[in-house]
C-alpha positions as CSV (number, residue, x, y, z in Angstrom):
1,X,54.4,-1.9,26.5
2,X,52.6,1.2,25.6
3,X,53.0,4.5,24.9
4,X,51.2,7.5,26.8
5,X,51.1,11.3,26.6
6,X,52.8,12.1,29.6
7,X,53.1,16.0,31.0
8,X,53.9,14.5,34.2
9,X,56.4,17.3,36.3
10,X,54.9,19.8,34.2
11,X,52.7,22.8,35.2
12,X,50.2,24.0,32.1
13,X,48.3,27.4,32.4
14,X,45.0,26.8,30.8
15,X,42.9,30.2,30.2
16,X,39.6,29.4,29.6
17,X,38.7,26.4,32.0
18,X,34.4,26.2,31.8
19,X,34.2,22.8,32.8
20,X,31.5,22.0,29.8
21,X,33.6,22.9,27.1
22,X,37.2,22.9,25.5
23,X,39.1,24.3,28.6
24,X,37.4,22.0,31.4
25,X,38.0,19.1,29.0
26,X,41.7,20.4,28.8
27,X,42.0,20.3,32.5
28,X,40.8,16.5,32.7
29,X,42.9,15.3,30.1
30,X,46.3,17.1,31.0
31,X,46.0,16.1,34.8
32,X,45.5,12.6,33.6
33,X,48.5,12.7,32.0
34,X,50.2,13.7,35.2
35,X,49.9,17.7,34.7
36,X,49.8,20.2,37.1
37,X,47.0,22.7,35.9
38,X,46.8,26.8,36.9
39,X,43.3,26.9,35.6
40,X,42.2,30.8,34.5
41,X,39.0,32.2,33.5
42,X,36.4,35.3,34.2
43,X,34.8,33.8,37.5
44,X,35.4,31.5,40.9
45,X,32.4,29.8,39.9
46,X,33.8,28.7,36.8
47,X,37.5,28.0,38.1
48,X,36.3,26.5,41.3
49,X,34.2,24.0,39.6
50,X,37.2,23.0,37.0
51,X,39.4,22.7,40.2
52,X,36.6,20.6,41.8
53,X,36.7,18.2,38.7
54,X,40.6,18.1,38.8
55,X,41.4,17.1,42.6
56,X,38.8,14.7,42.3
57,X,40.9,12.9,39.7
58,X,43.8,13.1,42.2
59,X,45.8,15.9,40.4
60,X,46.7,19.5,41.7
61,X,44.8,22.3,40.2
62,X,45.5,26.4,41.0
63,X,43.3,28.8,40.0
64,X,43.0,32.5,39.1
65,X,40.6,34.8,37.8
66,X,41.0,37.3,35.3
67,X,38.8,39.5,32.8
68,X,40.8,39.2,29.7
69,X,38.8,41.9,28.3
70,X,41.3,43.9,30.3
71,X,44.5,44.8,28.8
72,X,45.7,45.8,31.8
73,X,44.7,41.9,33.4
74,X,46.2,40.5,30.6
75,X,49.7,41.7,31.2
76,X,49.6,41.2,34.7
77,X,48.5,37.1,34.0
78,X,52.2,35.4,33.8
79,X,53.3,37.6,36.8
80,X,50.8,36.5,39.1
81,X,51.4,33.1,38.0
82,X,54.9,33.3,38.4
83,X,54.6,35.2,41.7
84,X,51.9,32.3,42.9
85,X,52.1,29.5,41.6
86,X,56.0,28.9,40.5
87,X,57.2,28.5,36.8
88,X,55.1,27.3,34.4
89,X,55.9,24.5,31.2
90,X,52.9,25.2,29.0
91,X,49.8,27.6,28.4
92,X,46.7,26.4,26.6
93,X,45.2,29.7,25.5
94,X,41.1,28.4,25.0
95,X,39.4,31.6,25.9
96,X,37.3,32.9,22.9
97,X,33.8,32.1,21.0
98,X,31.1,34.4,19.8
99,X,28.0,35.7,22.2
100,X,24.5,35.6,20.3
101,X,24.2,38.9,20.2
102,X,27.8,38.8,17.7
103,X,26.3,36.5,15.0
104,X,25.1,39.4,12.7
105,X,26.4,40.4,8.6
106,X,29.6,43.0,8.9
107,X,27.3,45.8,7.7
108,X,25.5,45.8,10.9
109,X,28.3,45.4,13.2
110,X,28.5,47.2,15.8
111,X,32.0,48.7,16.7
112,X,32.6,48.1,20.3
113,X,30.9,44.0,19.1
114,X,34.2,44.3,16.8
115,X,36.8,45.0,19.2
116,X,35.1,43.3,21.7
117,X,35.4,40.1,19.6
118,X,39.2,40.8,18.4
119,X,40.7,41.3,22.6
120,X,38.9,38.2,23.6
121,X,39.7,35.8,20.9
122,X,43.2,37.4,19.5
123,X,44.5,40.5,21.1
124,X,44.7,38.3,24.6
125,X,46.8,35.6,23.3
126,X,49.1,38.0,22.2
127,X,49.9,39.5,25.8
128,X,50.2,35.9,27.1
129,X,52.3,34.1,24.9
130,X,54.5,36.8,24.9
131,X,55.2,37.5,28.7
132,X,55.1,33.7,29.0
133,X,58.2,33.3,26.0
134,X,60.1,36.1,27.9
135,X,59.9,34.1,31.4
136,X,60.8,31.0,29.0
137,X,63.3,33.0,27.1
138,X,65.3,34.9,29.9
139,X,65.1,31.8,32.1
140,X,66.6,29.6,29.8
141,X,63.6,27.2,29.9
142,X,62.2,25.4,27.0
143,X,57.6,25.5,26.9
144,X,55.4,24.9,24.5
145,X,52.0,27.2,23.5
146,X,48.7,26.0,22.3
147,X,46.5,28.3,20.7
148,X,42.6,27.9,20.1
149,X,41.7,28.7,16.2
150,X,38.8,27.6,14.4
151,X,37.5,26.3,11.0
152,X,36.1,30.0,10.2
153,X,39.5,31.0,10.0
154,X,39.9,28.8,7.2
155,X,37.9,30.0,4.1
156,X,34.9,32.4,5.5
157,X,33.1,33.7,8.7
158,X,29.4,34.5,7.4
159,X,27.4,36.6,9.9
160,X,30.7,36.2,12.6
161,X,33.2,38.0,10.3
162,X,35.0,39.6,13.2
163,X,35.2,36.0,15.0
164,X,37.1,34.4,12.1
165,X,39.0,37.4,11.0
166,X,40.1,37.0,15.2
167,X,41.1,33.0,14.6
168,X,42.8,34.0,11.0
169,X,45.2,36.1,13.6
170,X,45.6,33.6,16.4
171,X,46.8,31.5,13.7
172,X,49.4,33.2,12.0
173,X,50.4,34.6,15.4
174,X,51.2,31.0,16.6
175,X,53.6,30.4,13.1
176,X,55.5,33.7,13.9
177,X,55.8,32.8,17.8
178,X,57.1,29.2,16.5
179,X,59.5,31.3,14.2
180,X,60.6,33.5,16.1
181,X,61.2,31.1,19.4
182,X,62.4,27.6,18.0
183,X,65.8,28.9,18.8
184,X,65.0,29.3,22.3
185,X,63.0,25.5,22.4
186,X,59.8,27.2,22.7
187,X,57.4,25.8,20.5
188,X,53.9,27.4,18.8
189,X,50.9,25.6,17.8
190,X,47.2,25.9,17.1
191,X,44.3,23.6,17.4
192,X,41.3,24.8,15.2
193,X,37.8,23.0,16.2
194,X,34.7,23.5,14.3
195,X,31.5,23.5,16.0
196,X,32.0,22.2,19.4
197,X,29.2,20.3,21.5
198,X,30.0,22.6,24.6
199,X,27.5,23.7,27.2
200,X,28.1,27.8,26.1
201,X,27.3,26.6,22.2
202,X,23.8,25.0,23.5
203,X,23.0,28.1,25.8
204,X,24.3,31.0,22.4
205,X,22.0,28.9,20.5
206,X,18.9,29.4,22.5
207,X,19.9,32.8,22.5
208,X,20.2,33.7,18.9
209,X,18.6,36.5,16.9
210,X,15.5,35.3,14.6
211,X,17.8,36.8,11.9
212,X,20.8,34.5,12.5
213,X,18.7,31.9,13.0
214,X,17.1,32.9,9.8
215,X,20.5,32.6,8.3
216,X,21.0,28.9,8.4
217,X,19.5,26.5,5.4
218,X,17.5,24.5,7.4
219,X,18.2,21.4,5.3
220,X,22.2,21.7,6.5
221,X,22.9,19.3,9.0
222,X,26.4,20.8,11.2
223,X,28.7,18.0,12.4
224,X,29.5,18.5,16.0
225,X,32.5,17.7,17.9
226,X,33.1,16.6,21.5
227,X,35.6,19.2,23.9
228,X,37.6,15.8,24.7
229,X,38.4,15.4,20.9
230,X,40.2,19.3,20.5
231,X,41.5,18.4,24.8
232,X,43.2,15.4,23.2
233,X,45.1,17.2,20.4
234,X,45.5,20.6,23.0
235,X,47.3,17.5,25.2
236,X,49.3,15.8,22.7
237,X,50.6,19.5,21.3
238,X,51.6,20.7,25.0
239,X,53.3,16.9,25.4
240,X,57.0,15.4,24.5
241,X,55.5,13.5,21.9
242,X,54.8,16.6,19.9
243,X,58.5,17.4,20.6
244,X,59.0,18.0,16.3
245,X,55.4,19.8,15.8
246,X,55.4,23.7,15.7
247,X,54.2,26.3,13.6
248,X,51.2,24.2,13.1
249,X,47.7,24.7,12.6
250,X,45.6,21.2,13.6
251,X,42.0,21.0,13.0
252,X,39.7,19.1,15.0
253,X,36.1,19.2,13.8
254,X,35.1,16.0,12.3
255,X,35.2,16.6,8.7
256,X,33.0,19.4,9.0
257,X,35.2,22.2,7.3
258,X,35.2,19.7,4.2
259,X,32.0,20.7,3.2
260,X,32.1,24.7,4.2
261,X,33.1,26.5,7.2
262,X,30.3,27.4,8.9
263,X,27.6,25.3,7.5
264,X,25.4,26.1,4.1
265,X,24.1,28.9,4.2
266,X,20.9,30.8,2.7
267,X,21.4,34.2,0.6
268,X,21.3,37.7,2.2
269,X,18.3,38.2,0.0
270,X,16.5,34.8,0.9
271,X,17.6,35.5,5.0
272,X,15.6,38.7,5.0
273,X,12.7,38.0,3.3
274,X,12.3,35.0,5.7
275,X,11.8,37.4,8.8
């Protein structure tokens, strides 16, 4: 006898779907639970090769693309995927992270870096989670929501303020929608990973400013986690099994946040001198 996560009969919308990292992973794990998956992100490179992946595990995978930099894309997501694909049970919002060119101290933030960071990993959820809970709501269909956070929500964000001050409002967003929706069997999570062994960390990392790079203590070591480990818990949130779980944050990264949230960390001082 054993017990399995099963989303088998149920259709999950997964924005963010780069099969290297959290969303691919997502895709793997919920169709081998027996998941229909609408798979979502910026390109049909990206979707088509996360659809690939799918149907060669046997499941059924539909795709879309969308620049969630676009309000205007945004709102019209759950229409289309009402319209095309049918109703949906579940969205696993994954889209987010921090470009290269982000990882700087607040004082020299750019503005259009700021907002740019906030609609892609905040703003976006917000416009999904709620069009999807008025289908749900109107409909009189129960779904669950799974929202990416992270570990620099939890104490700091040094040199990606705008990035964690983004996850500290994903979040808190995800305990109002659980609030706010229980009545309606809608429920509202958030899975927070820490530094994640995807293949858009390894290509921002090549990428980074002497001056980020310049940040770091070189004596830190950074605990990575696999996209599998946060697809598992995603999986298990979206699932039956999570039927009593909402309005909760989960974090997935290892132990690393036990020690600090982003990693030690030299002085501002010590960081400039070193360039």
């Amino acid at each position: 006898m054993t017990l399995a996560v099963d989303l088998t009969g149920k259709t999950i919308l997964i924005c963010g779907c780069h099969k290297g990292g959290i969303g691919g992973a997502t895709a793997r794990q919920v169709t081998k639970a027996g998941g229909t998956v609408v798979l979502l992100d910026k390109d049909h490179e990206t979707v088509d090769a996360c659809a690939a992946e799918v149907r060669a595990l046997g499941g059924t995978a539909h795709t879309m693309v969308a620049d969630l930099y676009d309000v205007a894309a945004c709102e019209a997501v759950i229409p289309s995927v009402l319209r095309d694909v049918g109703p949906i049970d579940g969205v696993a919002n994954v889209v987010g992270g921090t470009t290269a060119q982000e990882w700087l101290p607040l004082d020299q933030t750019p503005t259009d870096i700021f907002w740019k960071t906030m609609q892609l990993n905040f703003a976006y959820t917000f416009f999904i989670c709620r069009d999807a809970a008025k289908w749900w709501i109107e409909n009189d269909r129960k779904g669950a929501i799974v929202n990416v956070g992270s570990i620099s929500a939890k104490d700091a964000a040094p040199w990606h303020g705008p990035y964690g001050a983004a996850k500290s409002g994903v979040i808190s967003l995800s305990r109002t929608m659980a609030n706010e929706w229980h009545e309606f069997g809608i429920r509202a999570n958030s899975v927070s990973p820490g530094a994640v062994m995807s293949q858009r960390v390894i290509d921002k990392s090549a990428n980074m400013s002497d001056a980020a790079k310049n940040s770091r203590d070189a004596s830190d070591s950074v605990i990575f986690s696999e996209p599998v480990e946060l697809a598992n818990a995603i999986t298990f949130l979206l699932s039956d099994l999570a039927s009593g779980i909402s309005g909760q944050n989960l974090t997935v990264d290892r132990s690393l946040s036990t020690k600090f949230s982003g990693g030690a960390r030299k002085s501002r001082k010590e960081a400039m001198q070193s360039q």
